[in-house]
ZAMARGU-4260 file (C-alpha; in steps of 0.2 Angstrom, whole numbers, plus 5000, padded with zeros to 4 digits):
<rodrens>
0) 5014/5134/4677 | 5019/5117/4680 | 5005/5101/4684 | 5006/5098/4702 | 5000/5080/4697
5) 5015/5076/4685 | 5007/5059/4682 | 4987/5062/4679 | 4980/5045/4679 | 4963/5050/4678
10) 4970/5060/4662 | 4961/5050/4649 | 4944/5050/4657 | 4942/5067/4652 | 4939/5061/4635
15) 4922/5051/4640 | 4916/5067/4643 | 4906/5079/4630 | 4913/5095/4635 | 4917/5111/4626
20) 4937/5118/4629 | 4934/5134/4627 | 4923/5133/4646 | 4930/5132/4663 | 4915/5119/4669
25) 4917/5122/4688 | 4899/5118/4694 | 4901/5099/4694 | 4895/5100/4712 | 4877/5105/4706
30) 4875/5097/4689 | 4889/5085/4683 | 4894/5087/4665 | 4887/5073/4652 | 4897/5056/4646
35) 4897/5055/4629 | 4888/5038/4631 | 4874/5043/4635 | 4867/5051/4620 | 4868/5036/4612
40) 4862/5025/4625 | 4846/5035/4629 | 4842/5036/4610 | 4841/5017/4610 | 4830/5018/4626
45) 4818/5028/4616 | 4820/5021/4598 | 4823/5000/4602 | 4820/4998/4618 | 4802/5008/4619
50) 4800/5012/4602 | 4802/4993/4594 | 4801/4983/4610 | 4787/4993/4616 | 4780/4984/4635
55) 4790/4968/4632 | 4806/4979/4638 | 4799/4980/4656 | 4805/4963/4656 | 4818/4963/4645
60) 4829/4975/4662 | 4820/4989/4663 | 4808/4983/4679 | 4825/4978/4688 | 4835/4994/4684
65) 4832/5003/4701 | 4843/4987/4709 | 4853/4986/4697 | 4859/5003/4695 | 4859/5003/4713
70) 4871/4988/4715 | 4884/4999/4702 | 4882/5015/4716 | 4883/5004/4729 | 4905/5000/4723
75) 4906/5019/4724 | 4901/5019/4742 | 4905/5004/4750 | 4891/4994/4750 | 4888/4975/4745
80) 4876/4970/4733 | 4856/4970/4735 | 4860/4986/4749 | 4859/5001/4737 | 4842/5006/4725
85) 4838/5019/4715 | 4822/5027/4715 | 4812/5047/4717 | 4823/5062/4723 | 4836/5064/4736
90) 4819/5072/4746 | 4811/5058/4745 | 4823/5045/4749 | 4827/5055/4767 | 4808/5056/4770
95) 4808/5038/4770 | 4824/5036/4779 | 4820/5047/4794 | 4802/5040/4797 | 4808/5021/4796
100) 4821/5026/4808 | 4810/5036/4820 | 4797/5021/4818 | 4792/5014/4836 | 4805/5023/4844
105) 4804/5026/4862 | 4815/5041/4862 | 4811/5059/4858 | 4823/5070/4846 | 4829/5071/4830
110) 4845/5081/4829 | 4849/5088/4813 | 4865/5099/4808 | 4864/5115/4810 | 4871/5121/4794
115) 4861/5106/4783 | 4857/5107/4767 | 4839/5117/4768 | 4830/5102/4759 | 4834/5090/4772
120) 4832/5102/4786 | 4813/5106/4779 | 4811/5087/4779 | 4816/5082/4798 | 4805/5095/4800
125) 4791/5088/4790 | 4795/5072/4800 | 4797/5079/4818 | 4778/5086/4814 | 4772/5070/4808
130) 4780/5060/4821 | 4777/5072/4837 | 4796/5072/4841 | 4805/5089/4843 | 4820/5094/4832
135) 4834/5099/4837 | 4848/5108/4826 | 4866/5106/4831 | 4882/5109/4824 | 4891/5094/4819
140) 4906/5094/4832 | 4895/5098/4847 | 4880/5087/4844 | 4876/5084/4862 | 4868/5068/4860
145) 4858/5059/4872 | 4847/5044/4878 | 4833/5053/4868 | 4841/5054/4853 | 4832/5045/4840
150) 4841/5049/4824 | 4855/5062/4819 | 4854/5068/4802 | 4871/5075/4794 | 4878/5080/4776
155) 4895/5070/4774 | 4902/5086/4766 | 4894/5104/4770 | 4886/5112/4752 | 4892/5130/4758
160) 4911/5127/4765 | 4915/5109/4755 | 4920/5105/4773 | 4921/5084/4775 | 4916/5077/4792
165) 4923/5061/4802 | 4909/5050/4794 | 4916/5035/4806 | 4919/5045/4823 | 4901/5052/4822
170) 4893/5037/4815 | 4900/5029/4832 | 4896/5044/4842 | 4878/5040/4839 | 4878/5023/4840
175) 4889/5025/4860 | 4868/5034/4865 | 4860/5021/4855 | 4854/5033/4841 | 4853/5029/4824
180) 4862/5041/4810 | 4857/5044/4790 | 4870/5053/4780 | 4868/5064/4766 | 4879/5058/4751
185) 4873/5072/4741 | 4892/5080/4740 | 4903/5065/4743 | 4898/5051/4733 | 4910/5051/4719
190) 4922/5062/4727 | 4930/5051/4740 | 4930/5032/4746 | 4914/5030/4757 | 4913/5014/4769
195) 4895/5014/4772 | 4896/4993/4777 | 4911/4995/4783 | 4908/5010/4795 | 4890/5001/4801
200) 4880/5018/4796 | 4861/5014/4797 | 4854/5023/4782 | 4861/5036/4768 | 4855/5043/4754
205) 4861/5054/4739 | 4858/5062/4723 | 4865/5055/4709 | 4867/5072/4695 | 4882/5079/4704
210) 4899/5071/4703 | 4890/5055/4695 | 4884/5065/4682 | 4868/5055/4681 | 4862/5071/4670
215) 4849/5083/4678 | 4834/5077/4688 | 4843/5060/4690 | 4834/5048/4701 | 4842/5047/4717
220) 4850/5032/4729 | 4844/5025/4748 | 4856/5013/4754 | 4846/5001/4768 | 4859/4989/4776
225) 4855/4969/4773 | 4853/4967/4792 | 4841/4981/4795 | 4830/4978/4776 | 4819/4967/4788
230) 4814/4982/4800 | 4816/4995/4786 | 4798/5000/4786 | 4796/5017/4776 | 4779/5025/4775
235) 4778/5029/4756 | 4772/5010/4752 | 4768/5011/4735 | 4765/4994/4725 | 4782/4993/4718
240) 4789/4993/4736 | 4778/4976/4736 | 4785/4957/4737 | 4774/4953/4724 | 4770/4970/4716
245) 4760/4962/4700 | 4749/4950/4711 | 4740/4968/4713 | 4734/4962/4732 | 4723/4972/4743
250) 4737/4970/4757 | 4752/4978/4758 | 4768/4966/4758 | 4784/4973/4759 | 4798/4965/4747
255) 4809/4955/4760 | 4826/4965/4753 | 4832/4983/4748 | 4816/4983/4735 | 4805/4987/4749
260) 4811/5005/4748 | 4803/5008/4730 | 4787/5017/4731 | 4781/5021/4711 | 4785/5014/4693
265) 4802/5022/4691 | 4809/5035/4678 | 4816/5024/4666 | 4825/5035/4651 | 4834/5045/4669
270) 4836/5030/4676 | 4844/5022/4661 | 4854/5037/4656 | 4861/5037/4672 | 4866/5017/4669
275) 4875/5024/4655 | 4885/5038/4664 | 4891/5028/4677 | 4899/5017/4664 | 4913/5031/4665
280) 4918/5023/4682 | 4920/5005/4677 | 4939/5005/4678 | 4942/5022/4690 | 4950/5021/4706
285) 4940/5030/4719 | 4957/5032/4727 | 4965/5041/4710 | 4948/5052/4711 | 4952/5055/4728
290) 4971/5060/4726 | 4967/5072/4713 | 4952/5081/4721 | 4962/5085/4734 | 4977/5092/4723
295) 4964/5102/4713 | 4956/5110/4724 | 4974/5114/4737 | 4981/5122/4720 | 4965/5130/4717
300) 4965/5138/4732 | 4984/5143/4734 | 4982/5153/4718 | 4966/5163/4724 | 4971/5165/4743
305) 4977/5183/4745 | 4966/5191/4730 | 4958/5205/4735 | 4943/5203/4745 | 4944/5185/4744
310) 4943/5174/4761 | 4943/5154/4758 | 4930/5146/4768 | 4934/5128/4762 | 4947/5119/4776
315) 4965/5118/4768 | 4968/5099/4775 | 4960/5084/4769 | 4944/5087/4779 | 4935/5095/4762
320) 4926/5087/4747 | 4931/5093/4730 | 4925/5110/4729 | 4932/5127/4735 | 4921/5141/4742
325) 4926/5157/4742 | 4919/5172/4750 | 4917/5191/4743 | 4904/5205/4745 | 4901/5204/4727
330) 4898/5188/4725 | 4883/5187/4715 | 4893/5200/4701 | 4910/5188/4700 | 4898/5173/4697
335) 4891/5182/4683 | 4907/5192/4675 | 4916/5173/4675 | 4903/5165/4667 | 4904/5179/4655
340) 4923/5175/4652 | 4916/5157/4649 | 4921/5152/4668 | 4905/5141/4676 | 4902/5142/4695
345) 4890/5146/4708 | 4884/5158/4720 | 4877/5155/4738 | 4869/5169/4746 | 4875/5181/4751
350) 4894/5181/4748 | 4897/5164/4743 | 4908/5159/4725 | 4910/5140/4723 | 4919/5130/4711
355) 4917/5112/4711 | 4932/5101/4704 | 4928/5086/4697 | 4942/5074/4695 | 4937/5064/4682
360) 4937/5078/4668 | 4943/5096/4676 | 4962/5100/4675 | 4973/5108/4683 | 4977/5121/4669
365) 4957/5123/4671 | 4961/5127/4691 | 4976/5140/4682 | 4963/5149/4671 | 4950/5151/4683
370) 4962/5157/4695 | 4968/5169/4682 | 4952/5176/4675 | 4944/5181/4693 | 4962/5190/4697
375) 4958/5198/4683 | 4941/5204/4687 | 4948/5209/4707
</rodrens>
């Protein structure tokens, strides 16, 4: 079958990648596949740089790595310098987001959508308890906010369908009652162009082993704005949140900038293995990534529509991230027979396939052999 995408431009990234040919790697939406940097970068980690250097590397980068790594996610998602850190799990970073933005507030909800991820949903949870406000699930286009709306939490693409929503018209929506909003990036950084400055969102956050392949249990990103980093009070203040974490004061001191967000001594051989695999992005347009997720995932889906038993739940226009999720009473069993032909998705109970394209490494004969192998097994 002929490439839809004549002209691949992302076509030589592939070879960054440490991948076997002889699998159709389709998960990249859980666990992104490995650079080849990285290997060699985390053996230097443990044999120079802790091994020989020993504590002089914590000031040799490893003490500024959270904000430095943060800074090189922040040109994936549209935020200036000093706006973006790395630290803890995606969890975390929303624990601390929704309590500094429910902190002092005079209003009485948090709404959530209704078909969030279940971590984040257990979190505003955990939050609403602590905080005394009530929680309110709603779906993303009926929100129904009001006066007492204090925060809106939403996933910028929806981990069961792949469906992408209008970042900017419900980023506005929120700010029209006065609410604040944190987004979920977990699904969409590294898929598409984000405009978190530019689109004025209050707080995100978003895990970092998915499409930027940060390798598995990759620290995670909170992105605090520079004009709210003064009232940006999280609860978790653990000393390296601190302006001056080594003066070891008996009073907490928030960092005046994005640090304030750090809570423990970070992870350094993930953090620094993350460093390394987003050096696959230094000269990727965001805009190329885009283009060909979206031609992935259309051809994708025209060659599976009409299979037997098959119904397509992801959108067919541009309002999808890059993954397709089909849906089939025997899910679970077509999961299992296509890894056994060597063909890696997911399941999502109870009928859920999906396949996760990521542009930088699959192809579009990889989108043809899928396709062909779960024909096959209907």
């Amino acid at each position: 079958m002929t490439d839809p995408m004549a002209h691949d431009p992302l076509a030589h990234v592939r070879d960054l990648f440490d991948l076997d040919d002889e699998v159709v790697y389709l998960d990249g939406n859980s666990l992104g596949a490995p650079p080849k940097a990285v290997a060699g970068r985390v053996r230097d980690v443990v044999e120079r740089q802790w091994g020989r250097r020993l504590i002089r590397s914590w000031s040799e980068g490893w003490w500024e790595a959270p904000e430095r790594v943060g800074n090189r996610i922040g040109r994936l998602v549209g935020a200036a310098p000093g706006q973006v850190v790395v630290a803890d799990s995606t969890s975390v970073n929303l624990f601390k987001a929704l309590m500094a933005a429910v902190r002092n507030t005079d209003r009485s909800e948090i709404v959530v959508d209704a078909g969030t991820f279940p971590t984040d949903g257990y979190i505003a949870r955990s939050v609403a308890e602590l905080t005394g406000l009530a929680l309110r699930p709603a779906p993303p286009e009926g929100l129904d906010l009001r006066d007492t709306t204090a925060v809106v939490l939403l996933n910028h693409v929806d981990y069961r369908t792949g469906r992408l929503l209008d970042m900017a018209a419900l980023t506005r929506q929120a700010h029209e009652v006065g609410a604040k909003v944190v987004w979920d990036l977990c699904h969409s950084a590294g898929v598409l162009p984000i405009e978190l400055d530019a689109l004025e969102v209050d707080l995100a956050v978003g895990c970092t082993y998915k499409f930027l392949n940060g390798g598995p249990g990759s620290p995670a990103f909170l992105y605090v704005p520079r004009n709210a980093q003064h009232a940006f009070e999280q609860p978790l203040t653990g000393w390296t949140g601190h302006e001056v974490p080594f003066a070891m004061a008996a009073e907490y001191t928030p960092d005046p900038g994005v640090s304030r967000a750090r809570v423990g001594t970070p992870d350094i051989l993930s953090m620094l293995a993350l460093d390394a695999a987003l050096d696959v992005w230094d000269d990727v347009s965001l805009v190329d990534v885009r283009a060909k997720g979206l031609a992935l995932t259309g051809h994708f889906m025209r060659l599976v529509e009409g299979l037997p038993g098959i119904g397509v739940l992801t959108p067919s226009d541009e309002w999808r991230g890059h993954q397709v999720s089909l849906r089939h009473p025997d899910a679970r069993r077509l999961v299992e027979e296509l890894a056994e032909r060597q063909v890696l998705g997911d399941h999502r109970p109870p009928d859920v396939l999906r396949f996760g394209f990521a542009p930088l490494y699959n192809t579009f004969d990889e989108a043809e052999r899928a396709a062909a192998i779960l024909k096959e097994l209907l």
